[in-house]
N, C-alpha and C positions, 0 to 999 in steps of 0.2 A: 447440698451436693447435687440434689437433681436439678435445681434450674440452675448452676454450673452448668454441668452437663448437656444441657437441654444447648447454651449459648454457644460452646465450645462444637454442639454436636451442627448449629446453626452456622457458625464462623466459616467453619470448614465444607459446610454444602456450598456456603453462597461463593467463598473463596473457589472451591472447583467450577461452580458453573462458572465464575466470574473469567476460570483460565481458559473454559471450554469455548466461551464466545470470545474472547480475544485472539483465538489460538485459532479458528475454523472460520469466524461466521461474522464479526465485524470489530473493525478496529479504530480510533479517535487518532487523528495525528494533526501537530500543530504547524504553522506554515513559520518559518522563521526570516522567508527574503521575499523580495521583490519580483523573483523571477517569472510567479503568475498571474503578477497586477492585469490587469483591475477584475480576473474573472477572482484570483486568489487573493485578500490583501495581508498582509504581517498579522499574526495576531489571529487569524483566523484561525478554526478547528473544524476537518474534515472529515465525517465518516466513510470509512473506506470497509465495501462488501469483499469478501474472502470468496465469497462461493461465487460470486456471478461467473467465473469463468469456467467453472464444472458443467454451467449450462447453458453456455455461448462462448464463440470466441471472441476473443480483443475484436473492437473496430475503429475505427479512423474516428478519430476525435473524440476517443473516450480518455478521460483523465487519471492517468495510472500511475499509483504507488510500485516502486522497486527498488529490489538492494543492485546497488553498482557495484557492490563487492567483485572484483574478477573480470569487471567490465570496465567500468568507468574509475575503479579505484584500485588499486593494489591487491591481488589476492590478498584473504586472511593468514597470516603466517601461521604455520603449525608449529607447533612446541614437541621437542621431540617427546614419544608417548613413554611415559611410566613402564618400568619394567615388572612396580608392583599392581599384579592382579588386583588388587582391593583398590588402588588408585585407580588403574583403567575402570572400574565396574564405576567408580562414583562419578568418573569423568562423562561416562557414557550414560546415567542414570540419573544419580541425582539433582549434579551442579546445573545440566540445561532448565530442570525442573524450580530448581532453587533462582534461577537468573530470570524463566519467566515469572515465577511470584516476584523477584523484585521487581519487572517491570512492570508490575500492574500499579505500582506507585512512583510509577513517571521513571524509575531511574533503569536507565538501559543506554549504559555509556556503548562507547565505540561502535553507535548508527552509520548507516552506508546506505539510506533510503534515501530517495528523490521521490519529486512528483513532477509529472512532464506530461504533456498532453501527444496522443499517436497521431501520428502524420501519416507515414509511412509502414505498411502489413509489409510482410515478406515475399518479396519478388514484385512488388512496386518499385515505379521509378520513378524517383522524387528530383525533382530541377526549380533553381532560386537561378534566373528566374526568368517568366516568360515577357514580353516587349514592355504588357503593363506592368509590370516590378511585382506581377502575383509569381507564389510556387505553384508549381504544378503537379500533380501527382496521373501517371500513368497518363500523359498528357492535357488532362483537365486543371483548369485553374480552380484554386479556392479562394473565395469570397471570404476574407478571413475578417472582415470590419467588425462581425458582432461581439469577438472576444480579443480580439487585438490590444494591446495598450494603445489606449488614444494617442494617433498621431504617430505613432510605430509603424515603418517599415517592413515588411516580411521578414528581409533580412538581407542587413548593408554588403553582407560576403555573397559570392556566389559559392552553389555548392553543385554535382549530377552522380547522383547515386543509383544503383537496385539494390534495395533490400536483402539481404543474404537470407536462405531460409533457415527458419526457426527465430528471427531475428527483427527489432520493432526500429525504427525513425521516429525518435521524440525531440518536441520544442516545446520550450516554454510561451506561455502566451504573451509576455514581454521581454519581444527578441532582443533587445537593447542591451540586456543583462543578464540572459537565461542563459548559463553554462551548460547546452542543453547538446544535442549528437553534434550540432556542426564545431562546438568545441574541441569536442575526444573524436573527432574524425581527423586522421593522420594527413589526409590530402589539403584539409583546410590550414588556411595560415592566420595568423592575429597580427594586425596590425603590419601587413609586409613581412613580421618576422615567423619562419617555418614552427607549429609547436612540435614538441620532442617525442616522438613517439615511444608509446613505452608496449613490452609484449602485451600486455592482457587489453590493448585499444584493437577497435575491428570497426572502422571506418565511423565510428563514432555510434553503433546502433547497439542495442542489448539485448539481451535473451529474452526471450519468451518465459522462460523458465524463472527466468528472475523477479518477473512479476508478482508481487504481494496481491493487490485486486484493484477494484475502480472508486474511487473518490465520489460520493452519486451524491453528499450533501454537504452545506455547510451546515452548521449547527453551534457555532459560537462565533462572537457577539450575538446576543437577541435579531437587534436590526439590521443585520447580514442574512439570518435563518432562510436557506433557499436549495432548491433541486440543483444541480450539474447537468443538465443534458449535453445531447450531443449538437452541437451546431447544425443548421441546416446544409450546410456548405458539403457538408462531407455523406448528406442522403444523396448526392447524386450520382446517374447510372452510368454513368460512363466511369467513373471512379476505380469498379469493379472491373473492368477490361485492364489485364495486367499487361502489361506494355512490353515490346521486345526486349531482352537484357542486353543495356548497351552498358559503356565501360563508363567510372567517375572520373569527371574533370577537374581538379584543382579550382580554385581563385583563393580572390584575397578575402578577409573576415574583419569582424568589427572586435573591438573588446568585449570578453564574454564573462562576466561575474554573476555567481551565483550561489546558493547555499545546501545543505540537505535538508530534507523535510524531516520533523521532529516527531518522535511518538509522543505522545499527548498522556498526560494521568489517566488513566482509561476511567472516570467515574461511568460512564458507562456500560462499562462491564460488568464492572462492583455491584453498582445500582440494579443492575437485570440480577446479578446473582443473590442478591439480598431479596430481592423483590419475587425470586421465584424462590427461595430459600424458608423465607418464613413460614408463607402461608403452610410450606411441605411440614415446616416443625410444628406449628400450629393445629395442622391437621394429627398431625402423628400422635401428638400431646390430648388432643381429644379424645382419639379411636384408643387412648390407655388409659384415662383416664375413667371412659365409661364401661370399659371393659373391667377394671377395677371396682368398678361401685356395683356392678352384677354380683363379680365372684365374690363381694361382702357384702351383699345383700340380708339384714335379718333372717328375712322369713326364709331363708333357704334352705330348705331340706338335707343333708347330707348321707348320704348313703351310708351306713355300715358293710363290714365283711359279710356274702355270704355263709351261709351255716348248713 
């Protein structure tokens, strides 16, 4: 019964830290399209930091996880709420708890995440494109060759946005395919044909708020294993001079297909909370056990009542 106990009492540490670092501090997600060849390829798994942005803002060219929910996709529909108390309390308590333990084993249907690289901070003003077929941000062009899809265009559509504030300009880094802001941007068109704008689209740009964190590694396949920096193109100074707020232009666009980014089995998480789990029950299991062999010690004296 005690090393039951001992496993059960181990399960459930590693199991909470396992929710603590998935939930806060860093999360595995799988790439399932094409949309960030060749810096992202299919297949790939990205660790994506939770906290970096508690202690920096987003910047230009950093590779960011986020839910489109409300943005890029349909609000989440609301069911109307339980009239029974004991329903609401589960709803609001246990079920989100019970949905993250299942997602730490890959299953967490009904995902609204992307992964898209930031072009565009808010109250930037982004233009596709300048005489050389670069975008431009706040008037400077960016040298987009190092993460580009080989032989990819900036982008076949024009687009001239400002950023709205509180609000990011993301593209994937193969614009070919990358159903990325100039898709959900209502001014942009596909193919000659106008796409249908729906309420929850806002020139095609997303919250701030929506942001999950930044994608700062690969880490599966083996021979992929590498950093995500930030392109050189977007350390430059002129970058940061935010540009007068002028009005978006329409043009035409190219076809834009793309997919969401997938949450990944977190063995990562697992494995940290196992890995800081045990040695805590192992330790625990010791300071009781020698605590036990004192207080049965032979030679121990035992005090009587005083008299």
């Amino acid at each position: 019964m005690s090393a039951l106990a001992e496993m059960a009492v181990l399960f459930v540490v590693a199991l909470a830290i396992a929710l603590l670092i998935k939930t806060f501090v860093v999360q595995p997600f799988f790439i399932p399209s094409r949309s960030m060849e060749d810096t992202l390829l299919v297949g790939d798994k990205v660790l994506v930091n939770k906290l970096v942005y508690d202690f920096r803002p987003i910047a230009r060219g950093d590779i960011i996880v986020f839910n489109g929910d409300g943005s890029w996709n349909p609000p989440a529909s609301q069911s109307s709420a339980s009239h029974n108390p004991i329903v609401r309390a589960y709803d609001a308590t246990l079920l989100p708890l019970f949905r993250d333990i299942e997602g730490l084993f890959g299953a967490e249907p009904g995902q609204t995440d992307y992964i898209k690289r930031v072009i565009g901070l808010p109250g930037d003003h982004v233009v596709c494109c300048n005489a050389q077929g670069q975008i431009t941000v706040n008037g400077v062009a960016l040298h987009e060759q190092s993460f580009l899809y080989p032989g990819a265009r900036p982008s076949l559509g024009r687009f001239n946005i400002v950023v709205p504030p509180g609000r990011l300009w993301v593209m994937g880094d193969n614009r070919l395919v990358s159903a990325d802001s100039r898709y959900h941007d209502c001014a942009y068109h596909q193919l000659g044909a106008s796409i249908t704008c729906v309420p929850y689209d806002r020139n095609g740009t997303i919250p701030e708020s929506a942001v999950i964190g930044r994608a700062f590694m690969i880490i599966w396949p083996p021979s992929r294993i590498r950093i995500l920096p930030i392109p050189a193109t977007f350390n430059q100074p002129g970058l940061h001079r935010v540009a007068a707020m002028a009005a978006a232009a329409p043009g035409p666009a190219a076809a834009a297909v793309g997919l969401q980014v997938v949450p990944s089995r977190p063995y990562l998480p697992l494995t940290a909370g196992f890995a800081v789990a045990i040695p805590m029950t192992l330790l625990e299991r010791r300071l009781r056990l020698r605590l036990n062999r004192r207080r049965n010690r032979p030679g121990r004296r035992r005090r009587g009542p005083r008299r």
